[in-house]
Every structure is written in structure tokens, then in C-alpha cells.
N, C-alpha and C positions, 0 to 999 in steps of 0.2 A: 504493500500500500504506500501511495506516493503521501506526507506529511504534509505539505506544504506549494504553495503556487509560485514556481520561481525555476528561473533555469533550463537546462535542459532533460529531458528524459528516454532513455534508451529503453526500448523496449524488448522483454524478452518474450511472452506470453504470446503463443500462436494466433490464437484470439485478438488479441488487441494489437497485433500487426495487421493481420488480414482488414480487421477493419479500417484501420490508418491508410491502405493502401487504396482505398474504395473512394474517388471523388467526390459523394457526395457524402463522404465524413470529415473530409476537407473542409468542406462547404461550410457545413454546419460547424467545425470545431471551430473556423475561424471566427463566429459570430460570439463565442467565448473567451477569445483567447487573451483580451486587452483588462474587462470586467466584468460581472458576477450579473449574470440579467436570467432574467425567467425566460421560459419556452413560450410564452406569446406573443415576449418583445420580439424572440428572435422569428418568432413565425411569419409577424408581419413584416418585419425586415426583410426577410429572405423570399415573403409571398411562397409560403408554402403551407400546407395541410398543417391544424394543429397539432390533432392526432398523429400525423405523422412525425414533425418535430420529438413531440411527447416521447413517442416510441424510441426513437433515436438517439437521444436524450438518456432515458432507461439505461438502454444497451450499453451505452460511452460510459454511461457511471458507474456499471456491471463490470466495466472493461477498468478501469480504474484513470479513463483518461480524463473524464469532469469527476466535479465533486460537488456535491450541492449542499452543504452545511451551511449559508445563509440565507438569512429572512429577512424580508423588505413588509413590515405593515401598511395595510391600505384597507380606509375606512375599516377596522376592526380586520380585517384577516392577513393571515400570516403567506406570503407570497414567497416560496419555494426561490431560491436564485442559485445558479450553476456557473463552474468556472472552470475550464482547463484546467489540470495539474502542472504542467509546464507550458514554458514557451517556444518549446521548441523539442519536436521528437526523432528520434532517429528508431529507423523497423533495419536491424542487420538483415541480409537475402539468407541467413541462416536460420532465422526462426521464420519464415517465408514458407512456402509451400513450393517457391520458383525455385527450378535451379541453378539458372544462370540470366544473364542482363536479356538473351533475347527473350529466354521464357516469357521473364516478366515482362519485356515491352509489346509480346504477340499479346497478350493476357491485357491488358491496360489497355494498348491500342485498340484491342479487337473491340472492346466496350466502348471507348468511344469515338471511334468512328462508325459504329453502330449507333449510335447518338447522330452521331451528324449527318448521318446518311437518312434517317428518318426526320430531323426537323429541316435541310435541305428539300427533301421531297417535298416537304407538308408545304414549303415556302413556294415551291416551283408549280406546284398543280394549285396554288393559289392565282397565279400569274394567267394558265390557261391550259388547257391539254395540246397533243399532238408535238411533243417536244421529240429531240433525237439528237444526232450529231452532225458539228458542221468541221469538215475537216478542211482545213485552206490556210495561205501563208496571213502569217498575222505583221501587224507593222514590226516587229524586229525583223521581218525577212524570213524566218522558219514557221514550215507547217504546223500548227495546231488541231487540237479538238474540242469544238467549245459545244456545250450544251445549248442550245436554240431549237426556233420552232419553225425554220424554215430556210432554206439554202441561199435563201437573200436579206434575211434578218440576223443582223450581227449585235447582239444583246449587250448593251454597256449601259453603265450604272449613269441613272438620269434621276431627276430631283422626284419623280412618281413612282419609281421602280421601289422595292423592298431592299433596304441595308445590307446583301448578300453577297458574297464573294468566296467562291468554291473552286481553286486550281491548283495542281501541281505543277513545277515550274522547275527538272533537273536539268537545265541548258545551261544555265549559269557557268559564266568561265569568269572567275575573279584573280585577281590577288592579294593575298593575305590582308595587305592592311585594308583593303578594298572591303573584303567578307567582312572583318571587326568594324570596320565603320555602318557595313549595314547591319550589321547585329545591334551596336549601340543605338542606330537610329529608328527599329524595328521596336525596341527595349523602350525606348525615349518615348514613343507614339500612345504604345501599345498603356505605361503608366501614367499617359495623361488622359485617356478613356476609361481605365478602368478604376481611378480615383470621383468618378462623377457617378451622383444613385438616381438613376433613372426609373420607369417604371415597366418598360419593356425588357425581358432576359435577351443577351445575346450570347451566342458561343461563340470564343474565338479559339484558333488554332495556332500559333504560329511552329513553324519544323522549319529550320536552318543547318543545315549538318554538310560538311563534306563528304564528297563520293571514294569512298576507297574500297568498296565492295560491288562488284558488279552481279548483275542478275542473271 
């Protein structure tokens, strides 16, 4: 049992790494992680089920990763408040169920791009049906495959269209400082939208990695 709210916490308990490793325990622990609030602050924060927070909630305190020993009075009752045990966790791939770094990235990945593959869709046949592919040179000069709905409609992001942006892009020939400068500047972007609490979810993705494995 963790004592105390401070520092960092390594985890050994099968249990409470599996679920560390699950995004949306991420999600929620980090609605815990700074101060001690109840499961309906964070439900409305997060706009999610409260029952299902509750549930969540449960299990994390089962797990020993919250703690809920404070009350917050209001109008006469006593208000349950929860807090991460640490600020910071580490799951070694030893008490993991993976065996090794791809295991675990087929395993994570597969989940969520399973995620994004279905609110992608849900966003696309909002648009209109009859969609396929359009294979043709794009402005850098190399062939693409772009999702469209007709072999003369070349789909770009306009002030009516939905917030979406869905592509792989291994063509890239950089050098070094070239790559780290767009890392910084992908890094730079990416924390000044996700510092703003909006009312619509979005998923974002970003994968930057160099090629030294070929398919």
C-alpha cells in the first residue's frame, strides 16, 4: 500500500500495470493527478458516464493507484474525494503480460487504431456515401491515395468540412536537424491545442519515427 501522495511509483502488481497501460486509465488518472476531487467533478470534466467514472474509480482504488481518504462537506453530506498515489508511474515490461517492445506496440496500437478507424468512419459517412480511392500525383510531385468521393473531387480541408485529417506520409527524406526541428515544431503545435477545454473530443495521432526496418 502506497502511504502517501508524492513522487514517483513503480509498479509491480500485474493488475495495476495492465490497467496503467489501458488509455483510458490514463485518461481518467490524469483528472486526479494535481488534487483530490470526486467522481462527478471529474465526470463532467471528462463528459463521461457517471457510473462509469464510479466504476473506474473503484477498480484504481482496488488497484492501489487512487486513494480516497478525503471529504469535502456540502450542504450536510460528506463528499467522497480521490487522489492518485503518485505523480508519476512506471509498469516495468516485466510484470506486463508483453514480451517484448513490439508485443506491446501491436497490443496498444491495435486498440487504437481500432478507435480511429471507427470515429474516422463515423466522421466520413457523415460527409456523404459513395467514397473510394483516388490514386494520382499530388502537389509534391509523387503518386498518392487519398480517400474521396469521386475521381474529380480532390477533398481539402475548407472552413464547412469537419476538423479531420487521416494520412500516412513514409516519403519523407530529411536530415537530422531537419527531422528534430519538425519534431519540436509538431510538439510546439500539438501543446498549444491540447492546453485549450473545448466541448467537442478530438483524437489526435501524431507517429514520427525513422525508417530502418523495411516491410
Amino acid at each position: 500500500m502506497i502511504a502517501r501522495h508524492s513522487g514517483s511509483l513503480t509498479v509491480h502488481d500485474p493488475a495495476a500495470a495492465h490497467a496503467l497501460l489501458d488509455v483510458r486509465t490514463t485518461r481518467l488518472l490524469d483528472a486526479f493527478l494535481d488534487e483530490a476531487r470526486s467522481t462527478s467533478e471529474v465526470a463532467r470534466e471528462l463528459n463521461e458516464d457517471l457510473d462509469w467514472v464510479r466504476y473506474r474509480v473503484r477498480r484504481l482504488t482496488a488497484l492501489g493507484l487512487l486513494r480516497g481518504d478525503e471529504e469535502r462537506r456540502r450542504k450536510g453530506r460528506a463528499m467522497r474525494l480521490y487522489r492518485a498515489v503518485a505523480t508519476v508511474f512506471f509498469v516495468p515490461f516485466e510484470v506486463t503480460r508483453y514480451e517484448s517492445l513490439e508485443s506491446y506496440l501491436t497490443a496498444v496500437e491495435g486498440d487504437v487504431h481500432g478507435w480511429v478507424r471507427r470515429n474516422v468512419a463515423q466522421t466520413l459517412r457523415g460527409m456523404g456515401e459513395g467514397w473510394g480511392l483516388r490514386v494520382a500525383r499530388g502537389e509534391d510531385g509523387r503518386v498518392h491515395s487519398k480517400m474521396t468521393r469521386s475521381p474529380d473531387e480532390d477533398l481539402s480541408p475548407n472552413a464547412q468540412s469537419p476538423a479531420l485529417l487521416s494520412f500516412v506520409y513514409p516519403a519523407l527524406s530529411l536530415k537530422f536537424e531537419d527531422a528534430k526541428a519538425m519534431q519540436a515544431d509538431l510538439l510546439e503545435v500539438f501543446g498549444k491545442y491540447a492546453a485549450l477545454k473545448g466541448t467537442q473530443r478530438y483524437l489526435c495521432q501524431l507517429v514520427m519515427c525513422p525508417v530502418s526496418v523495411s516491410e
